[in-house]
N, C-alpha and C positions, 0 to 999 in steps of 0.2 A: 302697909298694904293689906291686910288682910282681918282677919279676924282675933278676937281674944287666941291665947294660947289655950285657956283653958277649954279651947275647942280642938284643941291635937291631944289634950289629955283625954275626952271625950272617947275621939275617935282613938287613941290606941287602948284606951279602957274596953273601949265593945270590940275592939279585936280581939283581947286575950281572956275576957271575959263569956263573949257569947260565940256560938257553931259558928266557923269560919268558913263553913263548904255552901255550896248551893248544888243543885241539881240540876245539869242541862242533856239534852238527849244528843246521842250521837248521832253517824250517820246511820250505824246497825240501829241503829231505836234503842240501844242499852243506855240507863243513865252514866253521866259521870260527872264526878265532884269538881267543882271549880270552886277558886276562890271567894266569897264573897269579899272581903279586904285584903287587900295588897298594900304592901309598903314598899318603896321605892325611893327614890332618887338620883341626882348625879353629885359628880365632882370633878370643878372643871379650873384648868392654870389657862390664864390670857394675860397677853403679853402688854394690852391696854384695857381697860375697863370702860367701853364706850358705852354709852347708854343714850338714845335718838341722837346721834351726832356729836355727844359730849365727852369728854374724856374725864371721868367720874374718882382717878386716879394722878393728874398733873403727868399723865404720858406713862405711870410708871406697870409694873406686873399687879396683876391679882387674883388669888384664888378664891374659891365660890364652893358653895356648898349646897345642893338641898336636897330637902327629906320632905317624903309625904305618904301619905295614906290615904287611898282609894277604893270607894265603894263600887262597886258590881253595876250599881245605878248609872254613876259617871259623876256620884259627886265627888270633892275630894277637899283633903284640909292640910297643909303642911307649913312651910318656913325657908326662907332662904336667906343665905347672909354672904356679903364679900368683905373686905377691903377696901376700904376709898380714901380717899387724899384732897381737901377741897382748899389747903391753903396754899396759896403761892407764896414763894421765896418773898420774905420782908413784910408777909402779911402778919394779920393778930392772931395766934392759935386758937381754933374754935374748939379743940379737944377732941372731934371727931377722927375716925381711924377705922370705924366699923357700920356697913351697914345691917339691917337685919330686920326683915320685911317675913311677916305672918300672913297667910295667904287661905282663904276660902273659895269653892268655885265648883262647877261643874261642866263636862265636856259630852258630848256625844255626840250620834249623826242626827242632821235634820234633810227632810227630801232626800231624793236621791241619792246623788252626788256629793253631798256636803257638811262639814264638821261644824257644829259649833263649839267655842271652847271660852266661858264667861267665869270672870272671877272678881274679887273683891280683897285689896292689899291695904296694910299698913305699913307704909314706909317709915320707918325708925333708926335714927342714930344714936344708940346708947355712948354715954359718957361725952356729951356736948356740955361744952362752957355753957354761962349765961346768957342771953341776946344771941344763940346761934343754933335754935331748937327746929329744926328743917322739917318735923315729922308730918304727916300728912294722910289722907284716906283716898284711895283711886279705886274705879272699876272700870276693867278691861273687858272689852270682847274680839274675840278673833274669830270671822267666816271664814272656814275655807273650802276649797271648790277645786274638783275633780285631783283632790291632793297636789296640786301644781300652784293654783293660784289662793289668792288671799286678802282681805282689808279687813282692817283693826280700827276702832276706837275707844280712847279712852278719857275719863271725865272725874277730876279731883276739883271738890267744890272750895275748899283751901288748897292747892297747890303751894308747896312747899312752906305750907305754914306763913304765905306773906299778906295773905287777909282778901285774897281773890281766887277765882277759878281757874283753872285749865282746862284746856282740852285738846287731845290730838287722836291724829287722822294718821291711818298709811294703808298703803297698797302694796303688794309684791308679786312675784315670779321665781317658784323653783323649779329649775328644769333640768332630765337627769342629760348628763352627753356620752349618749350612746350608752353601750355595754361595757365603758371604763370603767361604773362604780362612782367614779366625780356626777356634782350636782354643783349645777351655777343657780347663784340667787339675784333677783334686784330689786330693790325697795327706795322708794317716794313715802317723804314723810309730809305732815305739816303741824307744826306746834303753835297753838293759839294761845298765849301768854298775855292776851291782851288788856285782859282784867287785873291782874296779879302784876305784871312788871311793866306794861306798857308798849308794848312789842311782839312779834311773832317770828318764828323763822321755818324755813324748809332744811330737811335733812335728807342725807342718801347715802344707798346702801351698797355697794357689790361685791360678791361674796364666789367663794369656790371651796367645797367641801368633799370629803368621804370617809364614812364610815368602816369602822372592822373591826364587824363584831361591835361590841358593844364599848368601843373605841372611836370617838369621832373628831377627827380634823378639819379647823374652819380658817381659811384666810381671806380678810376680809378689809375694804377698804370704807371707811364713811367720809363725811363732808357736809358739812352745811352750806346754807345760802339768807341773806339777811337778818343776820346773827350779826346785831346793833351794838350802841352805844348804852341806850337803856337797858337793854341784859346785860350785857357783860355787869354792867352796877350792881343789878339787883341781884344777880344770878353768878354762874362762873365764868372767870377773863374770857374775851373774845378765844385769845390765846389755844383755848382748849375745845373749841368748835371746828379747829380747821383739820382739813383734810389729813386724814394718819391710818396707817394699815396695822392692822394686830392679827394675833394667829393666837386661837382657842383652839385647845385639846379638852375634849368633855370624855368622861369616861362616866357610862348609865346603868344603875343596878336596883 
């Protein structure tokens, strides 16, 4: 997914290297130091590893990781990596067991009302057999609008390494209920695999969350819809498109 590493070397070199403050005025008109880089991340256990509709795990747990560092500007450059499981019972081991995706991008407000949040990933499976090299280049963007609503696309001109494009679409809705603290989500996908496997399908989302503190609880239902014959082939079993509920705890620092 994203970019060289040696762009997280970069940017943690001009963190520890160069004035990490900048100057903003307050309300009284006194300056005061803000950061210009931040470093962050999360750490998060889910009990499925779904990713648009897919269980990127064979149903089973996995833990997540990521790390990043953020400019003042809104750009930013980090890494993330899980667990994955892509062979079924009785298949050929591909060797894989890890994902781990390098990531470049930038976020901030645009108009009024609305975030844009645009990035650039390398999707990488270190320690793949021979004939089973999945890696790939995507670039994502996400609008979102009045912090409630949202549409994303994204555009990988080899998707998954099989000699064609991808591209997907979606839309959502988060909305808080009431002064519980719970936030219900829903999201409409569409995956255009048309070029690459011969086939497309639709994904969806619903979801019930709340945070505490920098503790977040997500349960969450997906499900696909004509997720074929020709995927499941080129791609993963039908098997692992279907409807499954998992529950993400992300803890953010």
């Amino acid at each position: 997914m994203r970019a060289p590493l040696s762009l997280i070397a970069l940017a943690l070199a001009s963190l520890f290297s160069t004035p990490a403050l900048a100057q903003d005025a307050t309300a009284d008109g006194n300056a005061e130091p803000t950061p210009t880089w931040e470093v962050g991340g999360s750490i998060a256990a889910t009990s499925d590893y779904v990713w648009r509709g897919v269980s990127q795990t064979q149903g089973n747990a996995a833990l997540q990781l990521d790390l990043n560092v953020t400019h003042a500007s809104g750009f930013y450059v980090g890494a993330w990596g899980s667990n994955v499981d892509f062979t079924a019972p009785g298949d050929e081991d591909d060797g894989i067991d890890i994902e781990f995706d390098p990531y470049i991008g930038w976020s901030g407000a645009v108009g009024g009302n609305a975030e844009l949040d645009v990035f650039l990933t390398r999707v990488t499976y270190p320690g793949h057999r021979d004939g089973f090299d999945y890696a790939y280049t995507e670039l994502e963007g996400k609008l979102t609008f009045a912090e409630k609503f949202y549409v994303g696309a994204a555009y990988s001109p080899d998707i998954f390494n099989l000699g064609g494009n991808g591209f997907y679409m979606n839309a959502g809705v988060a909305l808080p209920l009431g002064e519980s603290g719970f936030d219900v989500t829903a999201q409409v996908g569409h995956y255009n695999l048309n070029d690459a496997a011969g086939d497309s399908y639709n994904d969806y989302l619903l979801g019930i969350g709340r945070s505490f503190g920098s503790l977040r609880a997500d349960l969450q239902y997906t499900d696909t819809s004509s997720y074929g014959e020709e995927l499941s082939d080129a791609l993963d079993d039908a098997s692992q498109a279907d409807g499954r509920v998992a529950l993400m705890l992300t803890w953010e620092f």
